[in-house]
C-alpha positions in Angstrom: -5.1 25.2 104.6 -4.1 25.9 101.2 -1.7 24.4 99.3 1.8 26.7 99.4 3.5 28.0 96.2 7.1 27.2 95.5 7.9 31.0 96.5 5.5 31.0 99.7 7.4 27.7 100.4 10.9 28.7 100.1 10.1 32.1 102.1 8.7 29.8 104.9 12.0 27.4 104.6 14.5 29.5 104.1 15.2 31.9 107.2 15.5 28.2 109.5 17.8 26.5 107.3 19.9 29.5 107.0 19.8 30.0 110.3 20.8 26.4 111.1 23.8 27.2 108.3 25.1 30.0 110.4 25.2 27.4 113.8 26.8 24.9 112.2 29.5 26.1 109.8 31.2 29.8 110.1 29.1 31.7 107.7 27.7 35.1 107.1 24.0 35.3 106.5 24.8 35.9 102.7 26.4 33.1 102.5 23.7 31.1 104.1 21.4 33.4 101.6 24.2 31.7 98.6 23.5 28.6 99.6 19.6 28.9 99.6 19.5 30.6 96.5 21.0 27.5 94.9 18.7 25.1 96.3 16.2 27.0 96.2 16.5 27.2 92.8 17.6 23.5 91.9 14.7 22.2 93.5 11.6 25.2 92.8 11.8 26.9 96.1 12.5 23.3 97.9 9.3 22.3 96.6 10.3 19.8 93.5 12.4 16.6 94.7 12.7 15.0 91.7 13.7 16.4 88.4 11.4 16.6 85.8 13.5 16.5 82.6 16.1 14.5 83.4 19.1 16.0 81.1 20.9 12.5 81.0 18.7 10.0 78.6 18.0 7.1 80.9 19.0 8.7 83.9 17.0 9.1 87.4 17.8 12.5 87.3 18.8 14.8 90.1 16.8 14.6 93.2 16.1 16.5 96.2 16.7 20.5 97.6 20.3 20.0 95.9 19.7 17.6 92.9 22.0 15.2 93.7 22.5 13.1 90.8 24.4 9.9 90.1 27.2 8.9 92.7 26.2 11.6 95.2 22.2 10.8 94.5 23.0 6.8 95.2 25.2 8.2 98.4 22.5 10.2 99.6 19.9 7.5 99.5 22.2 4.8 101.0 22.6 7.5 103.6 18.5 7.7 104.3 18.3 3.5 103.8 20.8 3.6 107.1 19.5 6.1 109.0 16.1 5.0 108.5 15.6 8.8 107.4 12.6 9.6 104.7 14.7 11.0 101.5 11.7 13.6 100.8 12.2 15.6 104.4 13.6 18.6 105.0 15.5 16.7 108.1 17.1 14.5 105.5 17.8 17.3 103.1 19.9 19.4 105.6 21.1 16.4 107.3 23.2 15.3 104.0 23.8 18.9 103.5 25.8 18.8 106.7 27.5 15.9 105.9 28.8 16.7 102.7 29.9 20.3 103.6 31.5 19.3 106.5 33.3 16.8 104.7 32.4 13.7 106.6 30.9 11.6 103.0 32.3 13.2 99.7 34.6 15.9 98.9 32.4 19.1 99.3 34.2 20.5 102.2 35.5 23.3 100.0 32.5 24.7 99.7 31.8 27.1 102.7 35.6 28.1 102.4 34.9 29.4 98.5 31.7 30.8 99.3 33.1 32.7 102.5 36.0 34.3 100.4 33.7 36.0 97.6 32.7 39.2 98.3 28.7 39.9 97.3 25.6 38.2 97.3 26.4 37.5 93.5 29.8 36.2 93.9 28.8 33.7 96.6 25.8 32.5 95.2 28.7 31.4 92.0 31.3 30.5 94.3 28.7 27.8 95.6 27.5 26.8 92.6 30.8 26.3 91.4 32.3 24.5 94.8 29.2 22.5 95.3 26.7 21.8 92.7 28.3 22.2 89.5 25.4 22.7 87.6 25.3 21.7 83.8 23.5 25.1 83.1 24.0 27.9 85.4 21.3 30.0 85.6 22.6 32.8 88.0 20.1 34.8 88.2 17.2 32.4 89.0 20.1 31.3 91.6 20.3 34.6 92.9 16.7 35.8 93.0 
């Protein structure tokens, strides 16, 4: 089988995770589409794990579908280290997903709230961004493609 592309790969991702979104928290399927479009877009269509460039000189960089980078990277992989989960699998990836939205490690709770108020595809995909990842360079509409 041939090797996927970062958009066949997020097209064959997407529609589970989202769906998983919408069992686990209240959400909409736009806002499960908001969320996806942000990691999809951090991480290449869920495809890149680690970031190339890293934008901080000496830094790891982000990692993962959300680019987790410093004190939320290190929590992330202290969470795989004690759940004996690999850090590169999509069951990791929405497992820490979980946990931070929900607010059970971190402060990300927030989140689904903000992204559930804003009304559009556009606005949610910012309210996330803005709630959740914080992104040094924003990139909209790579976030909302």
């Amino acid at each position: 089988m041939a090797k996927l592309n970062a958009e066949q790969t997020f097209r064959a991702k997407a529609p589970a995770i989202m769906a998983k979104l919408r069992s686990d928290f209240p959400i909409g399927v736009e806002d499960a589409a908001a969320i996806l479009g942000n990691l999809g877009h951090e991480s290449a269509g869920l495809t890149i794990l680690q970031e190339i460039k890293p934008t901080v000189a000496g830094s790891r960089g982000g990692f993962v579908w959300a680019q987790w980078t410093s004190p939320r990277r290190r929590a992330y992989e202290a969470y795989c280290k004690r759940t004996g989960k690999d850090p590169a699998s999509d069951d990791a990836n929405y497992a820490y997903l979980f946990i931070e939205l929900k607010g059970i490690e971190g402060s990300e709770k927030a989140a689904i709230g903000k992204t559930v108020a804003a009304k559009g595809l556009d606005a949610k995909v910012e309210a996330f961004e803005l709630a959740f990842l914080r992104a040094g360079v924003k990139h909209y509409p790579s976030r909302n493609q």
